[in-house]
VOPAGU-2260 file (C-alpha; in pm, 1 decimal, decimal comma):
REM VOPAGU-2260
SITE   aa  ch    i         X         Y         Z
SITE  UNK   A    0   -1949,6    3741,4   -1892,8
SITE  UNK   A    1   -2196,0    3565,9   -1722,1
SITE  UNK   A    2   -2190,5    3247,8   -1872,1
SITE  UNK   A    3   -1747,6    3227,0   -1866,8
SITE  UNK   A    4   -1815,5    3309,4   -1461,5
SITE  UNK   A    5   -2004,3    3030,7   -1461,0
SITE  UNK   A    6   -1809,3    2798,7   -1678,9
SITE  UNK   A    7   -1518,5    2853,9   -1448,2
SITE  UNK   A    8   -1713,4    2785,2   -1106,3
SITE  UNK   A    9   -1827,2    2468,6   -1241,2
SITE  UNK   A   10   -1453,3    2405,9   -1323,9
SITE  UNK   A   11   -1286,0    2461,3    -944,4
SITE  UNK   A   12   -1591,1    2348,8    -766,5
SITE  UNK   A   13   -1513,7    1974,0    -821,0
SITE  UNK   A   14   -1173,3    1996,6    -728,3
SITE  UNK   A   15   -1186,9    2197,0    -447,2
SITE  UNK   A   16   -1438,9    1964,4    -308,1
SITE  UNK   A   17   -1323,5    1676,7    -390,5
SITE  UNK   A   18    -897,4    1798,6    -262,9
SITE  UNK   A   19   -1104,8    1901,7      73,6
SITE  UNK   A   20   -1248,4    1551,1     166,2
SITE  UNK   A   21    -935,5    1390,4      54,4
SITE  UNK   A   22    -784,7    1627,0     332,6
SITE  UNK   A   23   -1024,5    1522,4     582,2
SITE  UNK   A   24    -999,0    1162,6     554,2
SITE  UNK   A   25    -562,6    1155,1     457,9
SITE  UNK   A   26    -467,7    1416,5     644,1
SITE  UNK   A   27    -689,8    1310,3     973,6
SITE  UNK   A   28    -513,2     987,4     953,3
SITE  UNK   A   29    -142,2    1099,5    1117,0
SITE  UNK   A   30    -363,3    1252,4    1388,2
SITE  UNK   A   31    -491,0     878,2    1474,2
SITE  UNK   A   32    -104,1     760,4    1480,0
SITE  UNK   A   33     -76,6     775,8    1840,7
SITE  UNK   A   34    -368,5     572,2    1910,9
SITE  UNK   A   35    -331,9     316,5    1604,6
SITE  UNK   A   36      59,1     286,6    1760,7
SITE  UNK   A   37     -54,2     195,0    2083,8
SITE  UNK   A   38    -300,1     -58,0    1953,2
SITE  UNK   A   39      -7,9    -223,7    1747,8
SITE  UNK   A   40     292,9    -149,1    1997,3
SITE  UNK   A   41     510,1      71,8    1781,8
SITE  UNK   A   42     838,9     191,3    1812,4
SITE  UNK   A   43     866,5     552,5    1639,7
SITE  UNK   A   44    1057,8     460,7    1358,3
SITE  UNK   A   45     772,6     189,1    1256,1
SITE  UNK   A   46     524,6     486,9    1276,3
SITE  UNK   A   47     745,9     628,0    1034,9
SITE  UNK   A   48     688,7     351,8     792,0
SITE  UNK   A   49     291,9     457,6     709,1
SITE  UNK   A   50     397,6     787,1     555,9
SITE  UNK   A   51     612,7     575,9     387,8
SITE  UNK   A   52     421,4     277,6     226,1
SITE  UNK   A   53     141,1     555,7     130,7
SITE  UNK   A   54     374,8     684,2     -95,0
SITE  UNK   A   55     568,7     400,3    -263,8
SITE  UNK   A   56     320,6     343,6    -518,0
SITE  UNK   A   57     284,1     740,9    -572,7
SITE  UNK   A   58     646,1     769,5    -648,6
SITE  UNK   A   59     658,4     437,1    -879,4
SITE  UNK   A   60     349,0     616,4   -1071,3
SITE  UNK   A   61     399,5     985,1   -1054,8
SITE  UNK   A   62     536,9    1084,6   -1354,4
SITE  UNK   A   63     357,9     845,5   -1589,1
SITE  UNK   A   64     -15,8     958,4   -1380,1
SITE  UNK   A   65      78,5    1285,5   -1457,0
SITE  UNK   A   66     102,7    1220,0   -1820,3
SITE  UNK   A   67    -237,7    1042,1   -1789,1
SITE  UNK   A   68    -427,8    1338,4   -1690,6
SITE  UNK   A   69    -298,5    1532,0   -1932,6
SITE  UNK   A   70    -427,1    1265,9   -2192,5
SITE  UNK   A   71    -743,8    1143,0   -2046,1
SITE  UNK   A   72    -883,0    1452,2   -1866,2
SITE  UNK   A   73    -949,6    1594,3   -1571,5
SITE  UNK   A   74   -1299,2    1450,6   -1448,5
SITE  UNK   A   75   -1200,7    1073,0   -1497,0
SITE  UNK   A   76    -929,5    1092,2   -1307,9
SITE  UNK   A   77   -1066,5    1289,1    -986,8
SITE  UNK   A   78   -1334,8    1018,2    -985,7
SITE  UNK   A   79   -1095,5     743,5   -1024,8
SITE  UNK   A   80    -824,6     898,4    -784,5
SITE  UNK   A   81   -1115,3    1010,2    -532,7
SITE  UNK   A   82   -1276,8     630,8    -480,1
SITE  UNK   A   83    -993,9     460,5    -471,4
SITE  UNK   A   84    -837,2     692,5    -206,3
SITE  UNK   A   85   -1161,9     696,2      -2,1
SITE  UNK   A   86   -1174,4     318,7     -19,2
SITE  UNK   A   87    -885,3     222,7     132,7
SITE  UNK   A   88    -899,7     471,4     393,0
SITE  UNK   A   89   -1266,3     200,7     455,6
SITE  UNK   A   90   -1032,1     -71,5     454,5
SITE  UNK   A   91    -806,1      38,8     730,7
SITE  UNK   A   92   -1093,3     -28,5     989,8
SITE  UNK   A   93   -1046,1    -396,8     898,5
SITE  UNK   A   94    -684,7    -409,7     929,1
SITE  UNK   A   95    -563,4    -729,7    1163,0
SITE  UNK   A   96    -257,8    -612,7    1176,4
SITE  UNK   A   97      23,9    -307,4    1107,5
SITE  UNK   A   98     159,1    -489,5     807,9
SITE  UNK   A   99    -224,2    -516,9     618,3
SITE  UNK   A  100    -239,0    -193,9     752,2
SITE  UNK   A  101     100,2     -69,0     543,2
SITE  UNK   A  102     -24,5    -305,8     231,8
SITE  UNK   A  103    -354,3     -39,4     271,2
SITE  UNK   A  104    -178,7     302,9     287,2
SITE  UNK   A  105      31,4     157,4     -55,7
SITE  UNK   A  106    -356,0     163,8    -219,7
SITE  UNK   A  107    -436,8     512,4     -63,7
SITE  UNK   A  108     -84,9     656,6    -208,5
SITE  UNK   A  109    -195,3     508,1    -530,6
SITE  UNK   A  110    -499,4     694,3    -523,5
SITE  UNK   A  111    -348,2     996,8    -425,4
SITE  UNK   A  112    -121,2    1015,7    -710,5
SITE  UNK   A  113    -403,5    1050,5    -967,8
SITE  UNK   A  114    -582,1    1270,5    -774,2
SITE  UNK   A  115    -248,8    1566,3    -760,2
SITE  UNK   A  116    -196,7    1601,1   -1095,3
SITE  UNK   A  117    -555,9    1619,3   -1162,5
SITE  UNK   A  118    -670,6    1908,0    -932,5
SITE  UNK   A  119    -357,2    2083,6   -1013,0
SITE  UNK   A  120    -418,9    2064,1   -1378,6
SITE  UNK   A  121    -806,6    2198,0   -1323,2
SITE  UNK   A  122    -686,7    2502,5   -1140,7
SITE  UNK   A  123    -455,0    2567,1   -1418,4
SITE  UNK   A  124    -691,9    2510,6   -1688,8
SITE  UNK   A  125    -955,8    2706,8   -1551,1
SITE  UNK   A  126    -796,3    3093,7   -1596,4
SITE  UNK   A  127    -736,6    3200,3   -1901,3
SITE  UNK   A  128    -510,6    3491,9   -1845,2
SITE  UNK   A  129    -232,9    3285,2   -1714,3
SITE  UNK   A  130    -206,4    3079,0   -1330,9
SITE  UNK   A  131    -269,3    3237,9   -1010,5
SITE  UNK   A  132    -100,2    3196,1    -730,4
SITE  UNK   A  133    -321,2    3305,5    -517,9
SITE  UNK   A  134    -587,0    3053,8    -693,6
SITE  UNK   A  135    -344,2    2759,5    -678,4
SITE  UNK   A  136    -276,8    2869,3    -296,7
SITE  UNK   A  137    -697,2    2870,9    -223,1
SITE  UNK   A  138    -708,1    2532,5    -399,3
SITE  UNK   A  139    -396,0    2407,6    -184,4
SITE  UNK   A  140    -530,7    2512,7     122,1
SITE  UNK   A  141    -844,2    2321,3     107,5
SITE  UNK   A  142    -635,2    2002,4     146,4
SITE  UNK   A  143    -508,2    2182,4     461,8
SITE  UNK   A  144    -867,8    2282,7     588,6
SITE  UNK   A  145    -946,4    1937,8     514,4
SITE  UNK   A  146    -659,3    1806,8     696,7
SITE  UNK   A  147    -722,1    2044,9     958,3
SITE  UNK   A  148   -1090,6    1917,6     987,1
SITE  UNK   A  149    -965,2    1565,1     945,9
SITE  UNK   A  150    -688,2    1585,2    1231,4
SITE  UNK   A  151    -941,2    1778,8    1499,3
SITE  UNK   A  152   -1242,7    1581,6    1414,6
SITE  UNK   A  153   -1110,6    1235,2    1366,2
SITE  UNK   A  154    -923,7    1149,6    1682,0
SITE  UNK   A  155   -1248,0    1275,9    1880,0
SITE  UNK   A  156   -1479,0    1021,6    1705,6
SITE  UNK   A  157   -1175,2     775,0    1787,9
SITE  UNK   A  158   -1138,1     878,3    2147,8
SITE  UNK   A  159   -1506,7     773,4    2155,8
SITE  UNK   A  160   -1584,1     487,0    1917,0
SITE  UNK   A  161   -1206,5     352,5    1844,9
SITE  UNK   A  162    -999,6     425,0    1577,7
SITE  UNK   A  163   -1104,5     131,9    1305,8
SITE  UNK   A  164   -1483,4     323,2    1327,4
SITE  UNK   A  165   -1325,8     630,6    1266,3
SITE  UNK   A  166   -1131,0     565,9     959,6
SITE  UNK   A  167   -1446,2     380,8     800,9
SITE  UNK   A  168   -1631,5     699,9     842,1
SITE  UNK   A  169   -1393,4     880,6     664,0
SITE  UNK   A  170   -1340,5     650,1     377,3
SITE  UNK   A  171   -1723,2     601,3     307,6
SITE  UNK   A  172   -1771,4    1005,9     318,6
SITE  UNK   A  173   -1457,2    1039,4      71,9
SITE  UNK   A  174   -1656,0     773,6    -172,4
SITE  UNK   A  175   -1940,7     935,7    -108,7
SITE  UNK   A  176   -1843,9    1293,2    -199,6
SITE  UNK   A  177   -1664,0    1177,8    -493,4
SITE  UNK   A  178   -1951,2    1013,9    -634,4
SITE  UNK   A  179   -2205,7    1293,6    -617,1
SITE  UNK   A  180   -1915,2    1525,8    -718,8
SITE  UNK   A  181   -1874,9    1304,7   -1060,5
SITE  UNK   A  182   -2257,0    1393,3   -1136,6
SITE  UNK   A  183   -2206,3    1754,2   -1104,0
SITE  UNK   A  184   -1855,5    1838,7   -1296,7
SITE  UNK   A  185   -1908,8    1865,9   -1661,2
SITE  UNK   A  186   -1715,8    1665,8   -1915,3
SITE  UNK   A  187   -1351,0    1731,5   -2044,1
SITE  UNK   A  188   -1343,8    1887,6   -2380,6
SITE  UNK   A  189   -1061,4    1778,3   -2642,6
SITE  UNK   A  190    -928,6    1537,2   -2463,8
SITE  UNK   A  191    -652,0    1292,3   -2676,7
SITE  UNK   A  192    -681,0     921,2   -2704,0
SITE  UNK   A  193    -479,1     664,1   -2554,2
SITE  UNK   A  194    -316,9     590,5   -2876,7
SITE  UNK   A  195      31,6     368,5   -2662,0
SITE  UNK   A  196     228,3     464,3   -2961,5
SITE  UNK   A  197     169,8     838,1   -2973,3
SITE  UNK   A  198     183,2     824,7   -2598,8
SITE  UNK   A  199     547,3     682,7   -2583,8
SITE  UNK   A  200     666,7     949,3   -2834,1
SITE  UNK   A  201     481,1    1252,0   -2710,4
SITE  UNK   A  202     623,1    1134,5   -2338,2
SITE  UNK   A  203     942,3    1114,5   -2409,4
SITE  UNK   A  204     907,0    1447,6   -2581,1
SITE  UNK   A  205     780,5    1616,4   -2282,5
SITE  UNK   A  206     952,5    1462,4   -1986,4
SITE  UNK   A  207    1289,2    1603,7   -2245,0
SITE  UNK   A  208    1174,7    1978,9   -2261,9
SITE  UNK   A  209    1080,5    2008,9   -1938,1
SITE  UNK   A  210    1412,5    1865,9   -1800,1
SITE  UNK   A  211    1628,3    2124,4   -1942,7
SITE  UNK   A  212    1450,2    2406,1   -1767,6
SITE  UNK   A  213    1683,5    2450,8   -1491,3
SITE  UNK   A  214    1327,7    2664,8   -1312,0
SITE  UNK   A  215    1216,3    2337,7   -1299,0
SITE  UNK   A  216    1515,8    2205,8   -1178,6
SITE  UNK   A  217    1490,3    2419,1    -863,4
SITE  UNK   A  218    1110,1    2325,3    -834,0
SITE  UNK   A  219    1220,1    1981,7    -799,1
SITE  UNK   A  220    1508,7    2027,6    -495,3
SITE  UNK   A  221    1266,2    2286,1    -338,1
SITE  UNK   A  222     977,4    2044,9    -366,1
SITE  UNK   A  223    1194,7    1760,6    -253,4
SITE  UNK   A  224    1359,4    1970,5      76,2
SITE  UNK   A  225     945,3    2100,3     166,2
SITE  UNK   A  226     826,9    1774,4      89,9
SITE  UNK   A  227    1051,1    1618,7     347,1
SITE  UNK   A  228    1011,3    1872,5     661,6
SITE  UNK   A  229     599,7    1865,1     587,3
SITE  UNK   A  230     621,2    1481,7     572,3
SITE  UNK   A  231     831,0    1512,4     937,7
SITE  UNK   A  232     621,1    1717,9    1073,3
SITE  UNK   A  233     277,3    1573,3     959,7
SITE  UNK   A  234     396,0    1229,8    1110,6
SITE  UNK   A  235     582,2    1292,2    1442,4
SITE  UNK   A  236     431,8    1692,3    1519,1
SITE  UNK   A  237     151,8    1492,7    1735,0
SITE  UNK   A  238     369,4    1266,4    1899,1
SITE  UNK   A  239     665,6    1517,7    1952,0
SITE  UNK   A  240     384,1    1733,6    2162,1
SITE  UNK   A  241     320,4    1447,9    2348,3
SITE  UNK   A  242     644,0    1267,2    2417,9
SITE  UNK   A  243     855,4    1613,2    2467,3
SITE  UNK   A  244     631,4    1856,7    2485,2
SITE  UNK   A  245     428,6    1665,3    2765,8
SITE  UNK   A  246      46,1    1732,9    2590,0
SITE  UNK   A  247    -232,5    1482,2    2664,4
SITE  UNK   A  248    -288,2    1325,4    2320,5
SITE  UNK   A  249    -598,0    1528,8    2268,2
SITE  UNK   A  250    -393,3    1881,3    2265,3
SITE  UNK   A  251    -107,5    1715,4    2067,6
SITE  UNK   A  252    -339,4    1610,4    1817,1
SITE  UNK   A  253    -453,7    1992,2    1836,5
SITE  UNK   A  254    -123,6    2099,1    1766,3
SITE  UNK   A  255    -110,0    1906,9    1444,1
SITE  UNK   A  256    -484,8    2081,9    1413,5
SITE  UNK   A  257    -316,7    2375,8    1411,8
SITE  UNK   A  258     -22,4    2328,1    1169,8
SITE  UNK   A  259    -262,5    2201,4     894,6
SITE  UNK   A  260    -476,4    2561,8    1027,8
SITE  UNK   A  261    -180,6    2777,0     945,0
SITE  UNK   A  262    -122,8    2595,2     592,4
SITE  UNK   A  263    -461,6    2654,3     510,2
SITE  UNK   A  264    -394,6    3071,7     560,1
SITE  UNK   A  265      -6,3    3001,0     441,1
SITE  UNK   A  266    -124,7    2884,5      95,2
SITE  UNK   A  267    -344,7    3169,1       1,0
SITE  UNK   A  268    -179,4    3456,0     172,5
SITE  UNK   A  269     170,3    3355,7      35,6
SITE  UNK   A  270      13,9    3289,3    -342,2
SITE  UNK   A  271    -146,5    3679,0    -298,4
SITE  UNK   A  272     183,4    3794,7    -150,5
SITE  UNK   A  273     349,2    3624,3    -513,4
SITE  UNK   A  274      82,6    3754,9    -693,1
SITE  UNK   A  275      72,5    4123,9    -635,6
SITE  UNK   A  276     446,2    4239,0    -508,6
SITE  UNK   A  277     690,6    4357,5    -757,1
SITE  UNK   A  278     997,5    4231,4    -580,0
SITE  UNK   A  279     934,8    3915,3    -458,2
SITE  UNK   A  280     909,5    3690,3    -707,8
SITE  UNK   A  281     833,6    3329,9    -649,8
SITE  UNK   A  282    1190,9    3207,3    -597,4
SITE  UNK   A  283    1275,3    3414,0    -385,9
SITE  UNK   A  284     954,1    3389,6    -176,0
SITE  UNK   A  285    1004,5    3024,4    -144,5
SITE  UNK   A  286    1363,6    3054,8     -41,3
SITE  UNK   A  287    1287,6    3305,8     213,0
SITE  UNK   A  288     988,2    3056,1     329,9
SITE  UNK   A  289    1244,0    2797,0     346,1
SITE  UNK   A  290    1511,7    2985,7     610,9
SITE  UNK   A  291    1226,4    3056,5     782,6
SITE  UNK   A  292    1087,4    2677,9     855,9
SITE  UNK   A  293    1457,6    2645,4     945,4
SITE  UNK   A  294    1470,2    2894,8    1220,0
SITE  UNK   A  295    1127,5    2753,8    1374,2
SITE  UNK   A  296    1331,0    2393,4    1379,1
SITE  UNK   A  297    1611,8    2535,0    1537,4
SITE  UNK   A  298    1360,8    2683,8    1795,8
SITE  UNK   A  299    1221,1    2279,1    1797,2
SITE  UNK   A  300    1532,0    2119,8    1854,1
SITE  UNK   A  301    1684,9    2413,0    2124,7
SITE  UNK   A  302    1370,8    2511,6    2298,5
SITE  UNK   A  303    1130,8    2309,2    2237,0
SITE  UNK   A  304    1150,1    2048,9    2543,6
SITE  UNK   A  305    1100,9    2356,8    2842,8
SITE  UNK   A  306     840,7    2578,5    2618,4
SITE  UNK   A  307     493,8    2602,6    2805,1
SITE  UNK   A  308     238,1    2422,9    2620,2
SITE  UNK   A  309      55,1    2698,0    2434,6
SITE  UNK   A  310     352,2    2866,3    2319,8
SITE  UNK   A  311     432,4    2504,2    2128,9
SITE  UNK   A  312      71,9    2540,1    2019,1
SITE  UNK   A  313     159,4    2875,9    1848,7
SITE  UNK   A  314     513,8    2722,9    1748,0
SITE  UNK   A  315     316,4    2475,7    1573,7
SITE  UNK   A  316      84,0    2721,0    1384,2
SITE  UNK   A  317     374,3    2933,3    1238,5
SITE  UNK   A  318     538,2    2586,3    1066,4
SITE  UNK   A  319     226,9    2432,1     937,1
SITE  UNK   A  320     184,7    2822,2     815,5
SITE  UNK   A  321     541,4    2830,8     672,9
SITE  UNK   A  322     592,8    2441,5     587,0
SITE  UNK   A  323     297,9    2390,8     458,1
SITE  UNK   A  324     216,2    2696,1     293,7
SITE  UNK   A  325     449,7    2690,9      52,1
SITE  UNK   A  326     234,2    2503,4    -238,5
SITE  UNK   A  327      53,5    2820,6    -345,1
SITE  UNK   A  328     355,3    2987,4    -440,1
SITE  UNK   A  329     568,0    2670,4    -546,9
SITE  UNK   A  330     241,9    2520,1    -767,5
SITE  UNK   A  331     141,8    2837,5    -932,4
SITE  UNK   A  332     500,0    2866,5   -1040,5
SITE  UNK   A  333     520,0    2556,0   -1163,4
SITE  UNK   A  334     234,8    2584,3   -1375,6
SITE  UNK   A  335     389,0    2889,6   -1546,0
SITE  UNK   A  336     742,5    2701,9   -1534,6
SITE  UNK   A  337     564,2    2418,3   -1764,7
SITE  UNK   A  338     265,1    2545,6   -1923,8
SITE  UNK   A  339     -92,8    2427,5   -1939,7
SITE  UNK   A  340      -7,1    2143,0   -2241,2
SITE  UNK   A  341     219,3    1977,9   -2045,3
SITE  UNK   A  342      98,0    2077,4   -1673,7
SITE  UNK   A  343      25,9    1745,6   -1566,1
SITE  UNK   A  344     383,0    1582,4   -1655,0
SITE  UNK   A  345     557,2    1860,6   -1484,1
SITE  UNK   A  346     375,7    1787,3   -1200,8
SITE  UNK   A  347     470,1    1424,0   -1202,4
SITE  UNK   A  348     818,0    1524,8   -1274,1
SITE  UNK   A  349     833,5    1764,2    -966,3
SITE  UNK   A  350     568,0    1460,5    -726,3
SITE  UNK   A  351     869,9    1246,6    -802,7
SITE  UNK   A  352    1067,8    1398,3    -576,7
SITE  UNK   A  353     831,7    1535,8    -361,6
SITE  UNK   A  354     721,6    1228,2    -284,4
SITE  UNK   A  355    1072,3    1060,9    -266,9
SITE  UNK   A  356    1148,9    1259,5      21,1
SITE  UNK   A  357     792,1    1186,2     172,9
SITE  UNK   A  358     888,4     829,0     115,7
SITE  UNK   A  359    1207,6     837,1     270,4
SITE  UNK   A  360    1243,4    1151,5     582,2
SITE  UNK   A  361     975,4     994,5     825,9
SITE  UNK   A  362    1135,5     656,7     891,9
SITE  UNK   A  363    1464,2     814,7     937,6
SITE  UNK   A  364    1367,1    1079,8    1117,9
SITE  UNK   A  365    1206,2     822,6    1375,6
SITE  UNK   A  366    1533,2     572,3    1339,6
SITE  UNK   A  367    1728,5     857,4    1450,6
SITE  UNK   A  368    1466,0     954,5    1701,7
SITE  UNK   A  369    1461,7     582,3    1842,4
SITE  UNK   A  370    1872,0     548,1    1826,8
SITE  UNK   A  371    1937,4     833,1    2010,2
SITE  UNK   A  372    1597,8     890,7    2219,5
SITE  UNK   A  373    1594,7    1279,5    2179,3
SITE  UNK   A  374    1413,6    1486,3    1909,2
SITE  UNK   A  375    1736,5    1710,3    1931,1
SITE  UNK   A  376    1973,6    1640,6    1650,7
SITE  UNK   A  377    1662,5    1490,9    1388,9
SITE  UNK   A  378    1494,5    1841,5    1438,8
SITE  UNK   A  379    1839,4    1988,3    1380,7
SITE  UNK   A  380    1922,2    1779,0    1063,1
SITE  UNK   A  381    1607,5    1879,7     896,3
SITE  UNK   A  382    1667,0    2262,0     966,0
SITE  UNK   A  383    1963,6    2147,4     779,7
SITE  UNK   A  384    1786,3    2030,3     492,1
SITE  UNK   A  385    1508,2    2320,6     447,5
SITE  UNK   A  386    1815,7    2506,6     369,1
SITE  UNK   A  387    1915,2    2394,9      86,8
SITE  UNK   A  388    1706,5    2524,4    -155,3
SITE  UNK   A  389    1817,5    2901,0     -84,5
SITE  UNK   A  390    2193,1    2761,5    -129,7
SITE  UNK   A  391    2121,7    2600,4    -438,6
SITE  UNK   A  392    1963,0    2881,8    -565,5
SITE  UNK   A  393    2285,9    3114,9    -469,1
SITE  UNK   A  394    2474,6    2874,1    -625,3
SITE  UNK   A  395    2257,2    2899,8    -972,0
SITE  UNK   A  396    2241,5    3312,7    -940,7
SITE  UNK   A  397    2660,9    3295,4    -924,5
SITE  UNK   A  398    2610,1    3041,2   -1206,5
SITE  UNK   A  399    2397,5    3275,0   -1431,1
SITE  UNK   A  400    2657,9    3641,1   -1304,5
SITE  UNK   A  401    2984,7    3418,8   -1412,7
SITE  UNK   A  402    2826,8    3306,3   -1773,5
SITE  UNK   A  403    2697,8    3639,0   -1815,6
SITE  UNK   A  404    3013,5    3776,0   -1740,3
SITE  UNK   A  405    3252,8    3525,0   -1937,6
SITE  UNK   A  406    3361,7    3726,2   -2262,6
SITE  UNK   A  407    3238,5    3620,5   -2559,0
């Protein structure tokens, strides 16, 4: 007993490490927006655009990086994922200007989307009596505490030493962690060679199965509606406190501080929630998560402009814990949903459109922002969107009581 408790420390230690630094140093970054958009004279809507170019090349790879870790293994590709990521965070200290700056964030997406499937694949691995949720929601929430540590810690060192020496810190502590981490985590076992022809087939295969799975099907809107308010929220929160909510930049950087602090409780407290009731089961926790990351928008877009400061602090807490949190819950189903042979594709499958929306909400969020210079109707359109996944799942319930029904 002994010896399995220790086999399966040594297999979440790495990734919980190594999903925590990437936290710090990715998820500190939208807290140094307001500052790095001064530098460069931004209009919102170009602010918009780094969320954006750091995850083009995620989406472009997603799928087929997914596939990868299944093939190649676990350790190889947090390594990989984990220096690459932590090296062009480096590079953004050098950055002449907002374009080299974009060309960067494209590198640190690419990093990032070897480094998803990867972690998500160890936590799934690494229990053999089936996924937790509330495992997959402790492992989720270190990228928040991460973040959260990133987003409060970050801006101070900028406030003091600039922004460019703040981002090279970060990057050479992600390389740095990653490397030690790679000496520590033992080596995959049975893991399948690169054969390209085998790998075609067996893709194909996979990406097939998994499609028809119409659980999966609602992973992927859900993901894609989530993925879209976080990606909102994680890029304009801090400058929404400021602009509207009339913060100094240090407490609007606190408020994004705070949303990343109530994803870190979010993940782990909605995965235990999953885990141990007997009536809500993980659809219908996420759809209930979902209407209620809409109301808090609605309470954004109304209220939000003549709400004293620390009540948009709290405000701020209850989405990061709500729009954030979801990825115990939503993860740990999705490894049951797919399986641990083909956990990494399914992941890829779903980080398509997760990371479509990421790609796409924050620069039209700020164009709408910018055209009609109120937070109103964007805040609005996105309570809009976080509804959809309870309607599409209404609409697949009906689907499943008509067949069911039908005679014959």
């Amino acid at each position: 007993m002994e010896a399995k408790n220790t086999t399966f420390v040594k297999k979440v230690v790495s990734p919980f490490a190594i999903n925590t630094t990437m936290g710090f140093i990715v998820g500190g970054i939208p807290a140094l927006l307001p500052l790095i958009s001064d530098e460069f004279n931004l209009t919102r809507s170009q602010v918009g655009l780094y969320t954006t170019f750091m995850f083009m090349s995620s989406v472009s790879v997603a799928l087929f990086a997914g596939y990868i870790v299944d093939r190649i293994g676990v350790k190889r590709c947090l390594t990989f994922g984990g220096i690459v990521s932590g090296s062009f965070v480096a590079l953004f200290s050098v950055a002449p200007s907002y374009m080299s700056f974009l060309l960067f964030a494209v590198g640190l997406g690419f990093g990032q989307s070897i480094l998803t499937p990867a972690g998500n694949k160890a936590i799934i691995d690494a229990r053999e009596g089936g996924v937790s949720n509330l495992l997959m929601g402790l492992f989720r929430s270190t990228l928040g505490l991460g973040s959260l540590t990133g987003a409060a810690v970050l801006p101070l060192v900028a406030v003091n030493y600039g922004w460019r020496t703040s981002t090279l810190l970060g990057g050479a502590i992600g390389v740095t962690i990653t490397v030690l981490l790679a000496f520590k985590r033992h080596d995959d076992n049975n893991v399948q060679n690169l054969s390209s022809a085998r790998m075609k087939g067996s893709f194909k295969e996979s990406v097939r199965v998994l499609a028809r799975s119409s659980s999966l099907r609602f992973l992927m809107v859900t993901g894609f509606c989530f993925a879209a308010v976080f990606s909102i929220s994680v890029t304009y929160l801090a400058l929404w406190l400021r602009d509207s909510g009339g913060l100094s930049e240090y407490y609007a950087a606190l408020g994004l501080a705070l949303a990343h602090f109530g994803g870190v409780l979010g993940r782990p407290l909605l995965g235990f929630l999953s885990d141990r009731s007997v009536t809500l089961r993980p659809i219908t926790l996420l759809v209930l998560d979902a209407l209620a990351v809409a109301v808090i928008l609605v309470v954004f877009a109304v209220f939000g402009s003549v709400l004293p400061g620390f009540i948009l602090l709290l405000i701020s807490f209850f989405l990061g814990f709500t729009a954030m949190g979801f990825g115990g819950v939503f993860f740990g189903f999705l490894g049951v949903v797919a399986g641990r042979e083909n956990a990494g594709v399914a992941t890829g499958m779903v980080l398509m459109f997760i990371r479509s929306a990421i790609l796409a909400a924050p620069p039209v969020f700020g164009l709408i922002v910018d055209k009609l210079d109120s937070y109103t109707v964007p805040w609005l359109i996105a309570a809009a969107v976080i509804v959809i996944p309870a309607i599409y799942h209404l609409l697949r319930v009906k689907k499943t009581a008509s067949t069911e029904s039908s005679p014959g």
